[in-house]
matplotlib code that plots the C-alpha trace (Angstrom):
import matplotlib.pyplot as plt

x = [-150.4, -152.7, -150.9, -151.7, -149.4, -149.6, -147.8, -146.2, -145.0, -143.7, -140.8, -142.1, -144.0, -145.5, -146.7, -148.8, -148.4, -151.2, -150.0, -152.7, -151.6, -151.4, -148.2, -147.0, -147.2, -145.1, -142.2, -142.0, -142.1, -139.9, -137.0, -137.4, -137.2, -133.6, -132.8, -133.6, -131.4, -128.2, -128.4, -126.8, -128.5, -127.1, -128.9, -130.6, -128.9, -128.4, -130.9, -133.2, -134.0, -138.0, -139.0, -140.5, -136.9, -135.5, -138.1, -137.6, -134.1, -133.4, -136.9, -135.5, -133.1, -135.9, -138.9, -136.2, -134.9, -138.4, -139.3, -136.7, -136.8, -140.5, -140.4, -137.2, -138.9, -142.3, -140.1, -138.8, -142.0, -143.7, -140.8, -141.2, -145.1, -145.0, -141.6, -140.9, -137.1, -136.8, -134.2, -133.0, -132.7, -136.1, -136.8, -139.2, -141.7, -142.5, -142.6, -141.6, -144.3, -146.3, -147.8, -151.3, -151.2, -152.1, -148.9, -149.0, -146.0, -145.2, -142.5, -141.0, -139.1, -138.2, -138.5, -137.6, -140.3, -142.1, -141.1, -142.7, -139.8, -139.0, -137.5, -133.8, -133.9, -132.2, -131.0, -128.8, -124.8, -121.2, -118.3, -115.2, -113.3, -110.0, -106.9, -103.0, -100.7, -96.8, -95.9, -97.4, -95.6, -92.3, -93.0, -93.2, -90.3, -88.5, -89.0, -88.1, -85.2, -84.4, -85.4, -82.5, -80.5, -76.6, -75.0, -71.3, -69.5, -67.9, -64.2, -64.1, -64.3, -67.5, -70.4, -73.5, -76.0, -79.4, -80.2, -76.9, -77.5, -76.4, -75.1, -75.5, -76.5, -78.7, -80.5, -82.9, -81.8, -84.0, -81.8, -79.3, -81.9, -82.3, -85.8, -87.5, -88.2, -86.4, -82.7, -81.0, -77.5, -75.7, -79.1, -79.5, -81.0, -81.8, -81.4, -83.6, -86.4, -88.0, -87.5, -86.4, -87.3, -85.5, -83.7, -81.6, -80.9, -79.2, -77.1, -75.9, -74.9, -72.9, -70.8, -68.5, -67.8, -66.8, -67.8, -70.4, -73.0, -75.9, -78.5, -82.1, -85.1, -89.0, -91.2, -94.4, -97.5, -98.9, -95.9, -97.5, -96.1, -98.3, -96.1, -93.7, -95.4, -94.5, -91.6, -87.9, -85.2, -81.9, -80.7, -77.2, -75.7, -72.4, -72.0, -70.4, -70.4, -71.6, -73.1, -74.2, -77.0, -76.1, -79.6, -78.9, -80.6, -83.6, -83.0, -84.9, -82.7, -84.0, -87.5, -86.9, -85.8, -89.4, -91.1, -91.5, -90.5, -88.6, -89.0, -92.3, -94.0, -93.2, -94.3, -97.3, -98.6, -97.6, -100.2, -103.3, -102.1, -103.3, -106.1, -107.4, -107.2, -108.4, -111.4, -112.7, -112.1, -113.7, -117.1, -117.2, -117.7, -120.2, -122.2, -122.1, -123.1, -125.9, -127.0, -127.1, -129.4, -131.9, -132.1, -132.2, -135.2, -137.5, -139.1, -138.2, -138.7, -138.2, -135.2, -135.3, -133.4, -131.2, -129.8, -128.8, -127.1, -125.8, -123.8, -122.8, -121.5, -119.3, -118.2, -116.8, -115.1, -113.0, -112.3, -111.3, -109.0, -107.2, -106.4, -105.1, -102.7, -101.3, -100.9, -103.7, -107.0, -110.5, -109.6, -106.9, -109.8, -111.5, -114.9, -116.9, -118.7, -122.0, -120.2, -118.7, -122.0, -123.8, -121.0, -121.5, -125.4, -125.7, -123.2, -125.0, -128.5, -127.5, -125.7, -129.2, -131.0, -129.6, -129.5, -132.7, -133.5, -131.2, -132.9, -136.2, -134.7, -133.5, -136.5, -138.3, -136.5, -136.4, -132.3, -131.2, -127.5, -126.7, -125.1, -122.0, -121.9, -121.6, -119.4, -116.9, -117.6, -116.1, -113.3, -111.7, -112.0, -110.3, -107.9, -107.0, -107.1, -105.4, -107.5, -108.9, -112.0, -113.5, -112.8, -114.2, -117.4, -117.7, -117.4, -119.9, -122.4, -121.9, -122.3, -125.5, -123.2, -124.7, -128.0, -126.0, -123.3, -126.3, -127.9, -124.4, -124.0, -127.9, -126.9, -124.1, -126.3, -129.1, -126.4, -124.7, -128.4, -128.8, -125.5, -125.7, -128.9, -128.1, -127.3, -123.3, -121.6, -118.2, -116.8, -113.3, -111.1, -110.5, -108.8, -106.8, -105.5, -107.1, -107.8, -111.3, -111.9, -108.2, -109.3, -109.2, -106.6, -105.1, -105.0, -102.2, -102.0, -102.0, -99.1, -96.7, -97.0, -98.0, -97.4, -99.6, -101.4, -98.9, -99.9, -99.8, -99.5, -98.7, -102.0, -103.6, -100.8, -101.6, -105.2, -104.3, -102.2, -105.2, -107.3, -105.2, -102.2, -104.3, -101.6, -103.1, -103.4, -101.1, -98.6, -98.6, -97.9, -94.4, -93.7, -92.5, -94.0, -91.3, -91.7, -95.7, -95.1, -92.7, -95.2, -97.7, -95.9, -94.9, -98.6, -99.5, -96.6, -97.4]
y = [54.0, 57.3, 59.6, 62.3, 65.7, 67.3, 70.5, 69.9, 73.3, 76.3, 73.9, 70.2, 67.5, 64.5, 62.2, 59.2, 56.6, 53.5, 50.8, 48.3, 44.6, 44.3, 46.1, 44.9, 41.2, 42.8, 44.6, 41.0, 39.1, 41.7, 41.1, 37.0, 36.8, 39.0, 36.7, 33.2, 34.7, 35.4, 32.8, 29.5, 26.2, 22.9, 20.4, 22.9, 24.9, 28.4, 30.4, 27.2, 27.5, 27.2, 30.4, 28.8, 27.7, 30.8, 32.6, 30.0, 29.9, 34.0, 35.2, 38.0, 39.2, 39.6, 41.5, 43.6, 44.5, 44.8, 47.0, 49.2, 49.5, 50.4, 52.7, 54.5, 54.5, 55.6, 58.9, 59.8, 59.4, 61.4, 64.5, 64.4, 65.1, 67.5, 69.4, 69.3, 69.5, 68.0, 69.8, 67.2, 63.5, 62.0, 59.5, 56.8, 55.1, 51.8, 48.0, 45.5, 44.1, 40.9, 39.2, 39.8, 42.8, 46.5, 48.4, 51.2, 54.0, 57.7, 60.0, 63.0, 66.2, 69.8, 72.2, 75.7, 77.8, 79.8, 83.0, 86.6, 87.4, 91.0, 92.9, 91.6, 92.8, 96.6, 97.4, 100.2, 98.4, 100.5, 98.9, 100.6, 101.4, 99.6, 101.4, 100.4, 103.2, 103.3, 102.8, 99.2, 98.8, 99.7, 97.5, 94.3, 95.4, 95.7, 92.1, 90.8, 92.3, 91.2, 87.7, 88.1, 89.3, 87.6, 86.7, 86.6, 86.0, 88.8, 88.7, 91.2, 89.1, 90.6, 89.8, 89.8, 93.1, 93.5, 93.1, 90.6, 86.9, 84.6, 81.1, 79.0, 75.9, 75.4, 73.4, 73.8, 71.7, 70.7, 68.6, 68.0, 66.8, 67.8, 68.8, 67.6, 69.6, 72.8, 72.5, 72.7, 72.7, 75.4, 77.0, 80.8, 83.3, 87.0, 88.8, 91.8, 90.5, 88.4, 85.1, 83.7, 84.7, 88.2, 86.8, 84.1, 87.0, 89.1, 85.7, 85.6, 89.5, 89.1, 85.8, 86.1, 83.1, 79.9, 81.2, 78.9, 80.5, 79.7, 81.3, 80.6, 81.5, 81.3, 80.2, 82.4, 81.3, 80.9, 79.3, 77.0, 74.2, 74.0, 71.5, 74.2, 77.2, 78.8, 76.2, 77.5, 76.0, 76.2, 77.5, 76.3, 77.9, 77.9, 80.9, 80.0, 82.7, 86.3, 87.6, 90.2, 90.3, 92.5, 94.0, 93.9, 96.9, 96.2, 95.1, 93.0, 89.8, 90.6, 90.4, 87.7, 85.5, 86.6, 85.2, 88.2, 89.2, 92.8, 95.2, 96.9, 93.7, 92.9, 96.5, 95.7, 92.3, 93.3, 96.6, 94.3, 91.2, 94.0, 95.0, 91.9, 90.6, 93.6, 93.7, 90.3, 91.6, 94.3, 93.0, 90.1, 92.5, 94.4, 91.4, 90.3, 93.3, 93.8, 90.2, 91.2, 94.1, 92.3, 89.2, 92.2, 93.4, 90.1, 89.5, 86.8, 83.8, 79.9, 78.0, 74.2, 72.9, 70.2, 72.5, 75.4, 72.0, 70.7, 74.2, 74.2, 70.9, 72.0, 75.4, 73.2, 70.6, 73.8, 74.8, 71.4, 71.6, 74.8, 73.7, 70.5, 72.7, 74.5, 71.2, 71.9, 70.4, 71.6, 71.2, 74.0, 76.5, 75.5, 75.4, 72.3, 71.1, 72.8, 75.8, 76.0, 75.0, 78.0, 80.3, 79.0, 79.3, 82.8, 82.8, 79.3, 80.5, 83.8, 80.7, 78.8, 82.5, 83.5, 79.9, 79.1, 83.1, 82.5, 79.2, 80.8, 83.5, 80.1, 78.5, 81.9, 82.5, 79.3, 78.6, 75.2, 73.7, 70.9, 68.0, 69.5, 72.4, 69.8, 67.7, 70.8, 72.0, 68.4, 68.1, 71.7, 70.5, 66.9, 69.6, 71.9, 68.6, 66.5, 63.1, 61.2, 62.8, 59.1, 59.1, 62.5, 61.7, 58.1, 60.3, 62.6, 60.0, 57.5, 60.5, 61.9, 65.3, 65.9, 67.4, 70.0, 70.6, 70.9, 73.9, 75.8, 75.9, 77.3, 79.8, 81.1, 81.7, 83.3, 85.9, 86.9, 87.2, 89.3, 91.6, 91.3, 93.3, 95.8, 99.4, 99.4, 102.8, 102.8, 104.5, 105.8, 103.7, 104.6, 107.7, 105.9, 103.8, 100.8, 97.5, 96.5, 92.6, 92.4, 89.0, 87.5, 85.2, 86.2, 83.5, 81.7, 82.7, 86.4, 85.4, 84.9, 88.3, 90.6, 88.4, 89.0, 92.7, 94.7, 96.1, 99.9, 99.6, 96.7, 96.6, 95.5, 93.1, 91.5, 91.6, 89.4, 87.3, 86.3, 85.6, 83.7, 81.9, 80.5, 82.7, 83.9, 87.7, 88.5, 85.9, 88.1, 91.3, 90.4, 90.0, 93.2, 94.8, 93.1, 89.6, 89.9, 90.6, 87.7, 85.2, 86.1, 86.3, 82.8, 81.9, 82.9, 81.6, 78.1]
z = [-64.1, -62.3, -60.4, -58.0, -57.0, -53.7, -52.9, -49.4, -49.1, -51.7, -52.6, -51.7, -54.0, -53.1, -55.5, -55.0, -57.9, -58.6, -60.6, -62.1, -61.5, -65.1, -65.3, -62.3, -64.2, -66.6, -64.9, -63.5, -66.8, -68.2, -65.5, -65.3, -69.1, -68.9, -66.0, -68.2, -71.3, -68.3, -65.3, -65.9, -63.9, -63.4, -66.1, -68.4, -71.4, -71.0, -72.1, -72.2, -68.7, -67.5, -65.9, -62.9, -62.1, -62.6, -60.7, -57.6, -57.7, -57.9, -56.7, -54.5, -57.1, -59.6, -57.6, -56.4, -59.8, -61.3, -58.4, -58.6, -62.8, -63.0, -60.2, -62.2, -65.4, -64.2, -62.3, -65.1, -67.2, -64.6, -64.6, -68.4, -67.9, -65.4, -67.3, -63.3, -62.3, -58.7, -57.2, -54.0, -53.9, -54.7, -51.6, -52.5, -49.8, -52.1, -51.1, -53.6, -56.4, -56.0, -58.9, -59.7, -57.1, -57.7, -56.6, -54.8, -53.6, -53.4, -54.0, -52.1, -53.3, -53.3, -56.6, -57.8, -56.0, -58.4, -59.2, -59.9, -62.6, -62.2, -64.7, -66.2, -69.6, -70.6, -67.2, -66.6, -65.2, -64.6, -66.0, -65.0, -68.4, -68.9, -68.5, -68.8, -67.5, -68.9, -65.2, -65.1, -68.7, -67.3, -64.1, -66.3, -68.0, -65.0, -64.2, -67.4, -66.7, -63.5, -64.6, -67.5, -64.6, -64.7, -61.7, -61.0, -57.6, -55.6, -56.2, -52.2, -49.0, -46.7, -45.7, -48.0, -48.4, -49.6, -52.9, -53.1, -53.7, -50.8, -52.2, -48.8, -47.2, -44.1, -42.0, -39.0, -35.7, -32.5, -29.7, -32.5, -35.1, -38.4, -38.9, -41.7, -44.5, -43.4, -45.0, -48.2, -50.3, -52.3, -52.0, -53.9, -51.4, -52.5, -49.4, -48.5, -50.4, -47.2, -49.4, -45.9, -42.1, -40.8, -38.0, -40.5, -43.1, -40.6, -39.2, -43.3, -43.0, -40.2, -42.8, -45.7, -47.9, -45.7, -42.8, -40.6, -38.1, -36.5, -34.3, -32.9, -34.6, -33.8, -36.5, -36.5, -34.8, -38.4, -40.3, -42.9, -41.6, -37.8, -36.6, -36.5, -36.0, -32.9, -32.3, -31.9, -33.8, -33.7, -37.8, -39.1, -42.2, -44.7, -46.7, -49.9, -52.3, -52.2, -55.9, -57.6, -59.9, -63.2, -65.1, -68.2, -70.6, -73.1, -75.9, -79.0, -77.6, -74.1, -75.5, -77.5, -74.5, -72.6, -75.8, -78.0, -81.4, -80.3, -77.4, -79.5, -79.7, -76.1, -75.1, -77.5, -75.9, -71.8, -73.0, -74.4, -72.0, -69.0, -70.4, -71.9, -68.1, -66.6, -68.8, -68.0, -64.4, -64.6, -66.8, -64.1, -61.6, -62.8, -64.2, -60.7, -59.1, -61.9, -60.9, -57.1, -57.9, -59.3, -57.2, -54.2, -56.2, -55.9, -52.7, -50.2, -51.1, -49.6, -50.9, -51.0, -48.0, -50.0, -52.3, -49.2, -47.4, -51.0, -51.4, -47.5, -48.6, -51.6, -49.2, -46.8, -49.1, -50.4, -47.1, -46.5, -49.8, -49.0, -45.7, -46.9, -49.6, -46.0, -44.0, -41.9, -40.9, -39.6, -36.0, -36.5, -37.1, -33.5, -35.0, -34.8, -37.9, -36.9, -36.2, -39.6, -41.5, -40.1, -41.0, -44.7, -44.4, -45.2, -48.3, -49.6, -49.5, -51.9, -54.4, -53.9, -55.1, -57.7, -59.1, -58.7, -60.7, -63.7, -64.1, -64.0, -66.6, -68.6, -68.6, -69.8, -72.3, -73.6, -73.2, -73.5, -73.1, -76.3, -75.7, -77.9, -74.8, -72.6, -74.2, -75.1, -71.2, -69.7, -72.4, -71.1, -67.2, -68.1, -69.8, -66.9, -64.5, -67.1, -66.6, -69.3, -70.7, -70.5, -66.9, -66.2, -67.7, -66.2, -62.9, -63.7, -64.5, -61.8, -59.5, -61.0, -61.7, -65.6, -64.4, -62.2, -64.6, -67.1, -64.6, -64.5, -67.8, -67.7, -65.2, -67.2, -70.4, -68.6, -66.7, -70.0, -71.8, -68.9, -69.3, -72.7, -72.6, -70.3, -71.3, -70.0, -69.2, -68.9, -65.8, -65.4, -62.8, -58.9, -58.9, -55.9, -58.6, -56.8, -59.5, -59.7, -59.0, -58.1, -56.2, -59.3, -60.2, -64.1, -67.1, -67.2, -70.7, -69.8, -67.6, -70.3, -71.3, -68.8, -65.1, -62.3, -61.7, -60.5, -56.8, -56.4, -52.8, -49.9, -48.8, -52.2, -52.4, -49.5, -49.8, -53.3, -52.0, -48.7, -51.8, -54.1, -52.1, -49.5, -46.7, -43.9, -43.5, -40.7, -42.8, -46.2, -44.0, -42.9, -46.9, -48.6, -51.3, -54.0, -52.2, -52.6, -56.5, -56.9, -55.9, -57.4, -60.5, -60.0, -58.8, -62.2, -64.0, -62.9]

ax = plt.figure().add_subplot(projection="3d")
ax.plot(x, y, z, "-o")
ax.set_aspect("equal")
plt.show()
């Protein structure tokens, strides 16, 4: 075999390949003789079959077989060679072998383009230190607290008030239908909390217990369900029960109840829960903004094409996922596809740029990812989508995902070598009291002792809850402060 490389462009190969008839003979022999050992014919034993038959009788199968196996092996002897990582899908221009033939095909793909590697090493980043005020203590607290909360029933006959717990049941009615999905039974309501639209909280305040109502309410124009949205209704309701909630004071069987030993340790683990999660927050955001720096730093350069439409691809698909979660599908966005691709473009070609610089970074420094990293990488994502690791992995190869798993994992190594360097000064936090990367989601694990961050003001609430509920903006506003903190305490929680 003689092959010859020819640079197409900055981030295209070509390669012509010659094969001598002798080997082509032998990718032939090779797959008849597996063909003999398998294939069973009428009046000859198996395995006892003459070749000629076999050849005759399955001729297609086998040139297309050998065709396709020498081409593969000779790719991959090639890459080895060249220590070249193609970087789309290779496409092959090749007819199929004839005996005693030289064989002749070529290959297309895009690479890495080469880069001028600029300086990465003993950089200068800001991380913003990592505070815990006694306010954001207390806060927690507070929750616990109203989580241990006991309710009892209102002996006095009125009507319901804020902060009171509505026992009721209800159901939403168009032309004396029940509408699906929007009614329940002896259902617990915290009013004043915007658990439920305004208009049907002010039809419970005008009940006491046994009392029926109804009214007519508008869903918003982005309710979560668009088959509603916008839609009027007509609300039916039975107040059962009025109750109060009684907090409870702090005590060590309080704590105990939240998962903690006494009220120190609880104290103790809401503290280093906070600033365990704000830490990684905090480190994230400067690694990436440290990363951003220095990819700004290297002139232009071209990206291979497949890879910016591979990550346009991936975009889109978690688009797709998120407005599946909301009962909602592309065509609510009024974007055609082409439309939506070029609003991903810019965002997919910064992935493509700083992938294809950490892997320059890996590959100059000499990283490497062990079969054990991969093998501990896949058995934590069967973990958190709880499939059988088998399963995972059978996807992953069947859908040629190793290589590109493989180059994460690369990335990841090359940025932390690349933080891990850096000279890191510690800056002290907003004086606004803002959160650093409070677009993150927390750990579930943190969750247990400390909940979500706790919001200083509505605005950062709301801005969380955009980023992590999948809510639209103008949806999260007409949520008070208290409501935004519930959910995303129960985000976390679950």
């Amino acid at each position: 075999m003689e092959y010859n490389v020819e640079e197409l462009s900055p981030v295209k190969r070509k390669i012509t390949v010659e094969v001598p008839a002798e080997e082509v003979n032998a990718a032939v022999s090779a797959t008849l003789a597996l063909y003999r050992m398998q294939v069973e014919v009428k009046g000859f034993r198996k395995g006892k079959v003459p070749s000629t038959v076999v050849e005759s009788k399955y001729r297609k199968q086998i040139y297309g077989e050998a065709t396709t196996d020498l081409i593969n092996y000779q790719i991959n002897e090639i890459m080895s060679g060249l220590s070249m990582q193609p970087m789309s899908r290779i496409d092959v221009d090749a007819k199929e072998l004839v005996r005693d033939e030289d064989f002749k095909y070529a290959i297309e793909f895009e690479v890495a383009p080469t880069l001028d590697l600029p300086k990465y090493k003993g950089l200068v980043a800001e991380e913003v230190d990592v505070v815990v005020s006694d306010e954001e203590v207390a806060e927690v607290e507070s929750r616990i607290l109203a989580n241990n909360a006991e309710v009892k029933v209102i002996k006095d006959v009125r009507p319901p008030k804020d902060g009171e717990v509505a026992s009721v049941s209800f159901g939403a009615y168009q032309d004396e239908k029940i509408v699906e999905g929007i009614q329940a039974e002896n259902f617990d309501l915290v009013l004043g909390e915007n658990q439920a639209l305004p208009e049907f909280e002010e039809l419970l305040k005008t009940m006491t217990s046994g009392e029926t109502g109804e009214t007519d309410i508008t869903f918003p124009t982005d309710f979560i369900n668009d088959k509603l949205a916008g839609q009027t209704v007509t609300m039916k309701a039975k107040l059962h029960a009025v109750k109060e909630r009684i907090v409870p004071e702090m005590t060590d069987e309080v704590a105990k109840k939240a998962g903690f030993k006494d009220v120190e340790t609880m104290r103790t683990g809401i503290r280093e829960s906070y600033a365990s999660q704000r830490k990684q927050m905090n480190k994230s955001t400067a690694q990436n903004e440290l990363l951003k720096s220095v990819i700004e730093s290297i002139d232009e350069f071209p990206l291979p094409p497949a890879m910016v439409e591979d990550r346009i691809d991936r975009l889109i698909q978690d688009l797709e996922y998120k407005l599946d979660r909301q009962g909602k599908g592309f065509q609510s966005l009024g974007k055609t596809p082409e439309q939506l691709r070029g609003d991903f473009r810019a965002e997919a070609e910064q992935t493509v740029k700083a992938e294809i610089f950490l892997l320059a970074v890996a590959a100059e420094e000499g990283l490497d990812i062990s079969p054990e990293e991969i093998e501990s990488t896949m058995t934590q994502m069967a973990m958190q989508t709880r499939q059988p690791l088998h399963e995972l992995k059978k996807y992953y190869e069947d859908n040629n995902l190793i290589v590109p798993l493989k180059d994460r994992l690369l990335c990841d190594k090359a940025s932390e070598l690349i933080y891990d360097s850096a000279e890191i000064k510690l800056v002290a936090p907003p004086s606004d009291g803002a959160k650093p990367a409070k677009k993150a989601a927390p750990k579930k694990a943190a969750a247990n002792k400390g909940g979500a961050p706790k919001f200083e003001n509505k605005a950062e609430a709301v801005e969380w809850a955009v980023a992590n509920l999948d809510i639209k903006e103008s949806t999260a506003k007409g949520y008070s402060l208290a409501k935004l903190q519930e959910r995303a305490d129960k985000h976390v929680a679950e």
